[in-house]
NUKOLLO-39928 format. One record per residue (C-alpha): residue in one letter; residue number from 1; x, y, z. Coordinates in Angstrom, 1 decimal, always signed. Each point is the difference from the previous one (the first is absolute). Example, Ala and Ser with C-alpha at 12.3 -4.5 7.8 and 13.67 -1.06 7.14 Angstrom:
<recs>
('A' 1 (+12.3 -4.5 +7.8))
('S' 2 (+1.4 +3.4 -0.7))
</recs>
This chain:
<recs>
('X' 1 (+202.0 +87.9 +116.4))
('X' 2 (-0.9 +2.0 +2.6))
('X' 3 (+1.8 -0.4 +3.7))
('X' 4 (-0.8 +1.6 +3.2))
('X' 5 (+3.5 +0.2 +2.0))
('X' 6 (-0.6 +0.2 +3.9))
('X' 7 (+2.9 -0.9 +2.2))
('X' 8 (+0.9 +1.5 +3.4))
('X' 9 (+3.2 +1.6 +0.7))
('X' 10 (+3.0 -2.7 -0.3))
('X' 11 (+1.8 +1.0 +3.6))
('X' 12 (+2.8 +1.7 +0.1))
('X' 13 (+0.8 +0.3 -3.2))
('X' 14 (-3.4 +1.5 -2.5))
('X' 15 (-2.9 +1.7 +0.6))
('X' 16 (-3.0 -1.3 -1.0))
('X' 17 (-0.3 +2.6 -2.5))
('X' 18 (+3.4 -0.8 -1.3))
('X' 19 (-0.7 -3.7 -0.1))
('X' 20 (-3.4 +1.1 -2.3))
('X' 21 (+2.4 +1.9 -2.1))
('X' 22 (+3.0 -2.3 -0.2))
('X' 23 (-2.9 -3.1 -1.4))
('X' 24 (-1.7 +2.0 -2.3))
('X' 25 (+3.5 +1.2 -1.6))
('X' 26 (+0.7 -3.8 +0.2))
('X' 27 (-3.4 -1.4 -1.8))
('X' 28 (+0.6 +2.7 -2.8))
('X' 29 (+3.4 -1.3 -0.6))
('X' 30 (-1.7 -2.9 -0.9))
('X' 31 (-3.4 +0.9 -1.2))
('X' 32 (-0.1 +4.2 -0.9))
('X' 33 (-3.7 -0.7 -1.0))
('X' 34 (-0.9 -1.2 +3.8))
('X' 35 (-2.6 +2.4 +1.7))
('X' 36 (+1.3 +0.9 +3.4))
('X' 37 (-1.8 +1.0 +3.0))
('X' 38 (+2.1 +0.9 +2.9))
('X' 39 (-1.4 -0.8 +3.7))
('X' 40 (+2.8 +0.1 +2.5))
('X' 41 (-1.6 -1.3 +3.6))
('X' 42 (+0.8 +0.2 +3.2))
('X' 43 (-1.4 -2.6 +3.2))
('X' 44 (+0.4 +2.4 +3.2))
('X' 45 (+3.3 +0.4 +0.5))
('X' 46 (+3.1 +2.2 -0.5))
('X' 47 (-1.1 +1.7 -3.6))
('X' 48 (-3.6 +0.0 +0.8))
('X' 49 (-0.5 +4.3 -0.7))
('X' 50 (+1.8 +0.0 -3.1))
('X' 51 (-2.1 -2.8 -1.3))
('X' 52 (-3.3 +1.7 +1.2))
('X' 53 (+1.2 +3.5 -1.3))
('X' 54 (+0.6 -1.8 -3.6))
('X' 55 (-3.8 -0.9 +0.0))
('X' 56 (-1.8 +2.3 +2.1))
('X' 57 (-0.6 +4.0 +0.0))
('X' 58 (+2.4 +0.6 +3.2))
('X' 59 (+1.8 +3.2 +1.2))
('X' 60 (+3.4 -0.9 +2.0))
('X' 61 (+0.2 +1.6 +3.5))
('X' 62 (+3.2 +0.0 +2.0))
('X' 63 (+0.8 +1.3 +3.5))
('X' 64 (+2.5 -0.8 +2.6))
('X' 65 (+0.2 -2.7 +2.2))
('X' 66 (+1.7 -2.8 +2.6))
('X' 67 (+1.9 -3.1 -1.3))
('X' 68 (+0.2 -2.8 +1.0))
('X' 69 (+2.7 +0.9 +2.6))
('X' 70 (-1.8 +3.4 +0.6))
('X' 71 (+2.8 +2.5 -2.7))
('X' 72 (-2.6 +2.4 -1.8))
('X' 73 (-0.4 -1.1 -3.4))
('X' 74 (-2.2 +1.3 -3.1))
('X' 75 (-3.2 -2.1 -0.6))
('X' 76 (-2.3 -0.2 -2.9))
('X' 77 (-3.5 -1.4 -0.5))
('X' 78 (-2.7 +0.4 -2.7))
('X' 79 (-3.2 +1.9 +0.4))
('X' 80 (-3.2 -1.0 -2.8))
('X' 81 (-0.8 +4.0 -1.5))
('X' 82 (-3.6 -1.3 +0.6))
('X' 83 (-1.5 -1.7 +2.6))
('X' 84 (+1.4 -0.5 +3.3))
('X' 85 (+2.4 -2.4 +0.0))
('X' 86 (+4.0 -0.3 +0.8))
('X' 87 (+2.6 -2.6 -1.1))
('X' 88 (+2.5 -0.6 +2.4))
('X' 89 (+2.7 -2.7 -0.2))
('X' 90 (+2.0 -0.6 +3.6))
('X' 91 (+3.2 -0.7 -1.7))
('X' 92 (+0.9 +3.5 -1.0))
('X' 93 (-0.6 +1.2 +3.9))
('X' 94 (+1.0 -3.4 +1.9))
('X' 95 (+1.4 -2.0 -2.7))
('X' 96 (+3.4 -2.5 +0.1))
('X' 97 (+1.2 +2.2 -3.5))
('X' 98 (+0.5 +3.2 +2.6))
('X' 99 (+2.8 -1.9 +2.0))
('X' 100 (+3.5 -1.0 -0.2))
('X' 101 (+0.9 -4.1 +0.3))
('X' 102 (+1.8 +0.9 +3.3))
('X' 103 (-3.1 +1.8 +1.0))
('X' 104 (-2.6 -2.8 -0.3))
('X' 105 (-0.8 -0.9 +3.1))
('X' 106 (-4.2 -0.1 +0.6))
('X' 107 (+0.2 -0.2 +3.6))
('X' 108 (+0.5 +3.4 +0.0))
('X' 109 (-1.7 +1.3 -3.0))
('X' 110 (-3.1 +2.0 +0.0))
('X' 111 (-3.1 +0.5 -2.3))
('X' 112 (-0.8 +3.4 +1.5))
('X' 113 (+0.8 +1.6 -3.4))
('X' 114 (-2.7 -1.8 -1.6))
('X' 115 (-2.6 +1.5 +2.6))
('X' 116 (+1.2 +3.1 -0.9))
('X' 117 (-0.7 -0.5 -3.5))
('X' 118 (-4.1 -0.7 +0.6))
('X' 119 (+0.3 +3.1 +2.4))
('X' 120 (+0.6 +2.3 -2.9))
('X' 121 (-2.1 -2.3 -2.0))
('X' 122 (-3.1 +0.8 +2.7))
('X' 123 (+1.1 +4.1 +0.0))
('X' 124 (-0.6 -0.2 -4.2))
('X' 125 (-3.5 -1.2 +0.6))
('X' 126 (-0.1 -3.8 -0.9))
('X' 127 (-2.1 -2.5 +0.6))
('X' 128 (+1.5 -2.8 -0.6))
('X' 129 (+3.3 -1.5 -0.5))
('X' 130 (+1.7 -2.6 -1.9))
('X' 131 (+2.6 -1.1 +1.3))
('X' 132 (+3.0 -2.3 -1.1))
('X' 133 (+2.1 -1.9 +2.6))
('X' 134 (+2.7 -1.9 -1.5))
('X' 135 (+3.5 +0.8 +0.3))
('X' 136 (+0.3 +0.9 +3.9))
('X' 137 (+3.3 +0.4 +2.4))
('X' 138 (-2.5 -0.5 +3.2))
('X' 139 (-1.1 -2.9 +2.0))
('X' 140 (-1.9 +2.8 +2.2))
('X' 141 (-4.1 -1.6 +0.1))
('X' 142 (-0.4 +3.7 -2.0))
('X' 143 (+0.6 +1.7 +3.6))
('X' 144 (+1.9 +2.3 -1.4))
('X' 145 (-2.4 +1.3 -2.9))
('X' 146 (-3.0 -0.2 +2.8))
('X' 147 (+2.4 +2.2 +2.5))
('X' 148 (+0.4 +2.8 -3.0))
('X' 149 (-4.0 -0.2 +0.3))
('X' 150 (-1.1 +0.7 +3.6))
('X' 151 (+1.0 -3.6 +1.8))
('X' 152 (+2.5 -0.1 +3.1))
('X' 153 (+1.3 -3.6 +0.4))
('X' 154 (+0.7 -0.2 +4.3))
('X' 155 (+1.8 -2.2 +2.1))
('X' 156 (-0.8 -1.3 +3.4))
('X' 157 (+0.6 +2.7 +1.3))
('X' 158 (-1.5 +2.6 -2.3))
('X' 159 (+3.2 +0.8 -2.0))
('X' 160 (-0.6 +0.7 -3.4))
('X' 161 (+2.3 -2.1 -2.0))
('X' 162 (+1.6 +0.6 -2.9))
('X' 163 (-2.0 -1.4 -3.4))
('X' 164 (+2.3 -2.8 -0.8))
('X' 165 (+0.1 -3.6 -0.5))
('X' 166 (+2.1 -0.9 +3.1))
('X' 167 (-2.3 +1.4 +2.2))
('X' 168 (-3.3 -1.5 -1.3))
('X' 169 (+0.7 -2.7 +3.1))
('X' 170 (-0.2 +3.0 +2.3))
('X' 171 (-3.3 +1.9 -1.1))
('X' 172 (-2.4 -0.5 +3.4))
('X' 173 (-2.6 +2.4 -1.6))
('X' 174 (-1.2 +1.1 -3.1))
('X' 175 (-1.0 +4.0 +0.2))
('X' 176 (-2.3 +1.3 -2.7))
('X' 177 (-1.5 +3.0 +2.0))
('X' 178 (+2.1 +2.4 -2.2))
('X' 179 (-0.9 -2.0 -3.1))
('X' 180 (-0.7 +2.3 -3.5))
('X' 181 (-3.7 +0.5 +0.6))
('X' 182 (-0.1 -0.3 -4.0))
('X' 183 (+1.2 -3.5 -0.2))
('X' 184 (-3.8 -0.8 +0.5))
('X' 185 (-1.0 +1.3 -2.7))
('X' 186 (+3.1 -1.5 -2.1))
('X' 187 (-0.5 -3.2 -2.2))
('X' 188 (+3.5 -1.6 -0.4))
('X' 189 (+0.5 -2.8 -2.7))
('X' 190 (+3.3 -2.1 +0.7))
('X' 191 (+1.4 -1.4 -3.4))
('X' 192 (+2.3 -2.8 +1.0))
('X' 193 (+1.5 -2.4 -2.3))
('X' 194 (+0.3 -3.0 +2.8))
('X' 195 (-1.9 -2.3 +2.6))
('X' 196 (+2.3 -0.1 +3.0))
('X' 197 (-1.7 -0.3 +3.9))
('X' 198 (+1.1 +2.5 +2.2))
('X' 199 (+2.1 -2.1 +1.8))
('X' 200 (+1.3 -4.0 +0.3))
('X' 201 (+2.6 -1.3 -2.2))
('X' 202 (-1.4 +1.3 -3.5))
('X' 203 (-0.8 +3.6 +1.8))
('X' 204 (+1.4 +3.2 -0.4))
('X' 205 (+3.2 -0.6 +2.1))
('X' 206 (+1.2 -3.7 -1.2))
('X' 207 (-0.8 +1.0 -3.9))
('X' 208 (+1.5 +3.1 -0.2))
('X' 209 (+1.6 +1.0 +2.9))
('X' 210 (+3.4 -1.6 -1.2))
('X' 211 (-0.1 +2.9 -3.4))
('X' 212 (-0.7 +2.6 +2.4))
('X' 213 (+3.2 -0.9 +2.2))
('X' 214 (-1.0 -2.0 +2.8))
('X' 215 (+2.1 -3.2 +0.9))
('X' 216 (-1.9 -2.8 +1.8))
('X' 217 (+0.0 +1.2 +3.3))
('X' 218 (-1.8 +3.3 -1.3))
('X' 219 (-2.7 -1.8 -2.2))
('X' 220 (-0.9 -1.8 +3.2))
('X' 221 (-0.2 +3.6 +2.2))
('X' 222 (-2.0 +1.3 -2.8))
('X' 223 (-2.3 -3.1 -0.3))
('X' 224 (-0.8 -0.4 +3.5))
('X' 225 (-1.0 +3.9 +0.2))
('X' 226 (-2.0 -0.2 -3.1))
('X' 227 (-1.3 -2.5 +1.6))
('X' 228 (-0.9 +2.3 +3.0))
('X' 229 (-1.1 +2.6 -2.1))
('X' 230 (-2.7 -2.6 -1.3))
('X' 231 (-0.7 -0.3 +3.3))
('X' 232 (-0.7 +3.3 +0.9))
('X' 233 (-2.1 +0.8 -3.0))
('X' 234 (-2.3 -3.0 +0.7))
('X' 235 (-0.7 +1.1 +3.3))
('X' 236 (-0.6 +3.8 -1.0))
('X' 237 (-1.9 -0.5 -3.0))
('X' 238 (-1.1 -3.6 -0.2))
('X' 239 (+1.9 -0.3 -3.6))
('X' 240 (+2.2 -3.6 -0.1))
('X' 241 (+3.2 +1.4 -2.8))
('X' 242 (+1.1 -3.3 +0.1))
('X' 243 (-3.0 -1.1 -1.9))
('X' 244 (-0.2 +2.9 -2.9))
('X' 245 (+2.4 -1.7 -2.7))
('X' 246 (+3.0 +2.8 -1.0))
('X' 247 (-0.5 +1.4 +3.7))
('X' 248 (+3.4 -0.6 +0.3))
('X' 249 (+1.3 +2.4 -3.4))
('X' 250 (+2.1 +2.9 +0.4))
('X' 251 (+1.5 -1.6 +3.9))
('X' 252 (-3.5 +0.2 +0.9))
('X' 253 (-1.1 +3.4 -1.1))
('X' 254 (-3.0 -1.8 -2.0))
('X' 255 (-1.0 -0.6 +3.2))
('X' 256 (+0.1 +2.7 +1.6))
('X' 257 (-1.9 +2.2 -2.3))
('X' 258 (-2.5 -2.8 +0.1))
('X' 259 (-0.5 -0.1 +3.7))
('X' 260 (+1.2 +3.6 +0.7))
('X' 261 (-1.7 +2.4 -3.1))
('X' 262 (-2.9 -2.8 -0.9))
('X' 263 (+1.9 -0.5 -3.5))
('X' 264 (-0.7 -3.0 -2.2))
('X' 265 (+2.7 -2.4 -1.7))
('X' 266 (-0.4 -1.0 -3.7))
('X' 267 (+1.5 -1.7 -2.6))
('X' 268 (+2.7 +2.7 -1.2))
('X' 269 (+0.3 -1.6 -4.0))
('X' 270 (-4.2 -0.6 +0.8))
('X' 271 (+0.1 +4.3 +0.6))
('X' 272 (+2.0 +0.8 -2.6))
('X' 273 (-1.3 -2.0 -3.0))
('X' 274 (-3.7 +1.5 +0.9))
('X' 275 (+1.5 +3.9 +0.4))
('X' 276 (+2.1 -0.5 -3.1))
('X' 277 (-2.6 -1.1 -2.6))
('X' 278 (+1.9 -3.5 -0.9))
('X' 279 (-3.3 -1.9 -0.6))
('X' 280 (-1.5 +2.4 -2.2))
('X' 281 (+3.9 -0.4 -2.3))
('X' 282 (-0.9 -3.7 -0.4))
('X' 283 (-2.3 +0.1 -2.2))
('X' 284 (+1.2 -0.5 -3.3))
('X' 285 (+4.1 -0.9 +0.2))
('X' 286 (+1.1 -3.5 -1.1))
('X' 287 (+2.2 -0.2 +3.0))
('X' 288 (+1.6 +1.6 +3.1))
('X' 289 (+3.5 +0.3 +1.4))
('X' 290 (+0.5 +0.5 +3.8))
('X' 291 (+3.1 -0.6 +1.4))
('X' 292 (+2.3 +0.9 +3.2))
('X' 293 (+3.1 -0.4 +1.6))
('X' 294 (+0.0 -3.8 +1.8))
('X' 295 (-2.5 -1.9 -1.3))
('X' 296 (-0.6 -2.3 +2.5))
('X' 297 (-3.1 -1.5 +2.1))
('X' 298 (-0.4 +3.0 +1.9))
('X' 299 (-0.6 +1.4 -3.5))
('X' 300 (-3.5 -2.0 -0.1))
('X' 301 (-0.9 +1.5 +3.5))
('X' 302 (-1.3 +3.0 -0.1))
('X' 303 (+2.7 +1.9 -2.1))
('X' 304 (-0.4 +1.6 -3.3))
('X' 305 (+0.7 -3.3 -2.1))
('X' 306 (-3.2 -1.8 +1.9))
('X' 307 (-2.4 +3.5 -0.5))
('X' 308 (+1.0 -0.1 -3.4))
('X' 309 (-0.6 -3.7 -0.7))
('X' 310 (-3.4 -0.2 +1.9))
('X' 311 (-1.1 +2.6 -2.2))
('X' 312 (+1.3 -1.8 -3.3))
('X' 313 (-1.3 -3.6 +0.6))
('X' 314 (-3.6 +1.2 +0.9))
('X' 315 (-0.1 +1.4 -3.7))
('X' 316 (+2.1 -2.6 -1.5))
('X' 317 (+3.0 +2.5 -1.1))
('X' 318 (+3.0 -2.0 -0.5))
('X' 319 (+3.0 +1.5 +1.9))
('X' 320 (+3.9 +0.2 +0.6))
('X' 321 (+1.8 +1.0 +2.3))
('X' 322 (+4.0 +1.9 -0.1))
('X' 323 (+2.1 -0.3 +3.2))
('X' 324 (+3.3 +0.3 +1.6))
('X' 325 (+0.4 -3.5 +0.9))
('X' 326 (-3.0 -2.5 +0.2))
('X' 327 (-0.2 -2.3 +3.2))
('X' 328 (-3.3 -1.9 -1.1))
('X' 329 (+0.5 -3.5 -2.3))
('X' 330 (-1.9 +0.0 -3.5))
('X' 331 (-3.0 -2.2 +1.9))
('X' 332 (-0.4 +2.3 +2.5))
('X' 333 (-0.2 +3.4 -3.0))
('X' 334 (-2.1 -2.0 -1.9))
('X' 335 (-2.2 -0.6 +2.7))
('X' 336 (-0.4 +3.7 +0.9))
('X' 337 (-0.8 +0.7 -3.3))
('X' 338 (+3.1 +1.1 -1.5))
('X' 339 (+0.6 -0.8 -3.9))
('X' 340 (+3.7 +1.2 -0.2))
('X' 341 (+2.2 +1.2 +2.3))
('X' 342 (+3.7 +1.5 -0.9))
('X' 343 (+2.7 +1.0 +2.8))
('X' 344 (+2.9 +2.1 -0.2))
('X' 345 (+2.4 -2.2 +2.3))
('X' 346 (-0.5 -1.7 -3.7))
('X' 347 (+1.7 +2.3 -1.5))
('X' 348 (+3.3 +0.7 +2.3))
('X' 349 (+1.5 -2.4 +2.5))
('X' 350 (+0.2 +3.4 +2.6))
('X' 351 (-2.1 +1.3 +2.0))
('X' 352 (+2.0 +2.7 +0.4))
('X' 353 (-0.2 +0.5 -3.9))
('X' 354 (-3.5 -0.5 +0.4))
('X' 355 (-1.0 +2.6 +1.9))
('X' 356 (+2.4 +2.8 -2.0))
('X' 357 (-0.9 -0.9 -3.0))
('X' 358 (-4.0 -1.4 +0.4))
('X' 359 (-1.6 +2.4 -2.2))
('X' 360 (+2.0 -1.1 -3.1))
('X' 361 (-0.1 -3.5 +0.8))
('X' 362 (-3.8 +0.2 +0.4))
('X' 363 (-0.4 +1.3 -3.2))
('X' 364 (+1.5 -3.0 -0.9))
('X' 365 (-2.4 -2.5 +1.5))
('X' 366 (-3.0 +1.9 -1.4))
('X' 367 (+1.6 -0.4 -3.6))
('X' 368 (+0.4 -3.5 +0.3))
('X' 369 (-3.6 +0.1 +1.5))
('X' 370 (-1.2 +1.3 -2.7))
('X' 371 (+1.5 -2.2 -2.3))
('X' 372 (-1.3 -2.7 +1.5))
('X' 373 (-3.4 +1.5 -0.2))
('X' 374 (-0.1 +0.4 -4.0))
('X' 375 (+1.9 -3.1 -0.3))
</recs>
């Protein structure tokens, strides 16, 4: 039997390369004669370069730059040794990982570090850039990246105000005569791994304002100048955010580099699966195991589990799935296309226990998968 194993990190607790490893040490338990092929994804978000670095010739670059509360930081990104392309993923400049619980609070959190990152990218020489926006501490409409870049944001009175998500509601005029004069010649790919507005109640503020620290009264400040920001754009460059679907990812910053540095949003799993060579794997293995951490209906929106599956079904590959915990009833797996599923919550009543200890107890599942697959 040959298996193709292709999950995405399980949050917080494996890698995605660890979760490869931890089901193929788990299927040989059962099986030593199973042919394993190990081909750990990624969807856009927080993990994106090590994914991209595992299947593609890339050279890691770091510099220094701003976090998202402005403390100089290291910073690395991926550069392809041929061509002209960079790999940048916004978490490791601007991302929620950088800050303390107490210091989560994304009305005054910038993404300036992030523009800093495709400055050095545009002094190397690229192209183009990939690049990954999952996992962000900012609600700041990208203001901040677009600041590190050439833009002044100016009040009413012709202040330039600080990049930050409270003071999106105060911007009067967008500045771009001290823009990068290289941007125009920049192609920007956004790999996003969800559909969010820009603003309203499933946009960047009401979604995921709350993990970023903002309490009710701030999501509705941030919404109403996202909202504002919109706005602004509309009128400078006739571009409507609110009606590009994940517009709203990264507090806004898909936007921004959309309506601000001409970038396009894509499907991040969609990105991934091409760059990676996943299709080209499927050709002659009797089944595939994906997996992640929550299985759970987001899971069939646009994230690793729905890539994978969409690829599976079209060639008639049966396929299982290994999570943390699994939200979705066995009509609603089936449904999607999944044959088996095994959770670890199945294995230990605590999550705590879960989480410490979920590369041995995923080891376990896949055994018992693969029992049930020779059975």
């Amino acid at each position: 039997m040959k298996v193709l194993i292709c999950p995405d990190k399980f949050k917080g607790s494996l890698s995605a390369a660890q979760a490869c490893g931890a089901i193929a040490r788990g299927l040989a338990s059962s099986d030593p004669s199973v042919d394993v092929v190990l081909h750990p994804l990624a969807d856009g978000g927080d993990g994106l370069l090590d994914i991209l670095k595992e299947h593609l010739d890339l050279e890691g670059r770091e510099i220094e730059v701003k976090d998202p509360l402005s403390r100089p930081i290291r910073a690395r990104y991926c550069l392809a040794r041929t061509g002209r392309t960079a790999y940048l993923e916004m978490s490791k400049a601007s991302g929620l990982v950088l800050l303390a619980e107490d210091e989560r609070n994304c009305l005054h959190t910038s993404s300036f570090g992030t523009g800093e990152l495709i400055s050095d990218a545009l002094d190397q020489g690229v192209e183009r850039i990939v690049l990954g926006v999952g996992g962000s501490a900012t609600n700041d409409a990208g203001s901040g990246m677009a600041a590190a870049l050439g833009y002044r944001f100016l009040d009413a009175n012709g202040n330039e105000l600080s990049p930050v998500g409270e003071n999106l509601s105060r911007i009067a005029t967008i500045d771009d005569s001290g823009l990068d004069s290289r941007l125009a010649q920049l192609r920007i790919d956004i790999a996003s791994d969800v559909s969010n507005p820009f603003y309203g109640p499933q946009g960047a503020a009401w979604i995921f304002g709350p993990q970023k620290g903002a309490d009710e009264m701030a999501v509705r400040d941030l919404d109403l100048g996202l909202t504002h920001f919109a706005d602004l754009v509309h009128a400078k460059t006739g571009i409507d955010l609110q009606s590009i679907p994940g517009s709203g990812a990264a507090g806004g910053l898909a936007g921004g580099v959309i309506a601000l540095l001409g970038g396009k949003i894509h499907s991040g799993i969609d990105m991934v699966i091409e760059m990676s060579g996943l299709p080209a794997k499927l050709a002659d293995v009797d089944w595939v195991i994906t997996g992640e951490g929550m299985l759970d209906g987001q899971s069939l929106d646009g994230k690793v589990v729905d890539g994978v599956l969409r690829c599976t079904s079209n060639r008639g590959i049966a396929t299982a799935v290994l999570c943390g915990a699994c939200e979705l009833s066995e009509p609603d797996r089936l449904a999607a296309g999944i044959l088996q599923c095994r959770q670890i919550m199945e294995q230990t009543d605590s999550v705590q226990d879960a989480m410490a200890s979920a590369e041995r107890y995923l080891e376990l599942c896949a055994s018992q998968l693969m029992q049930d697959l020779i059975n």
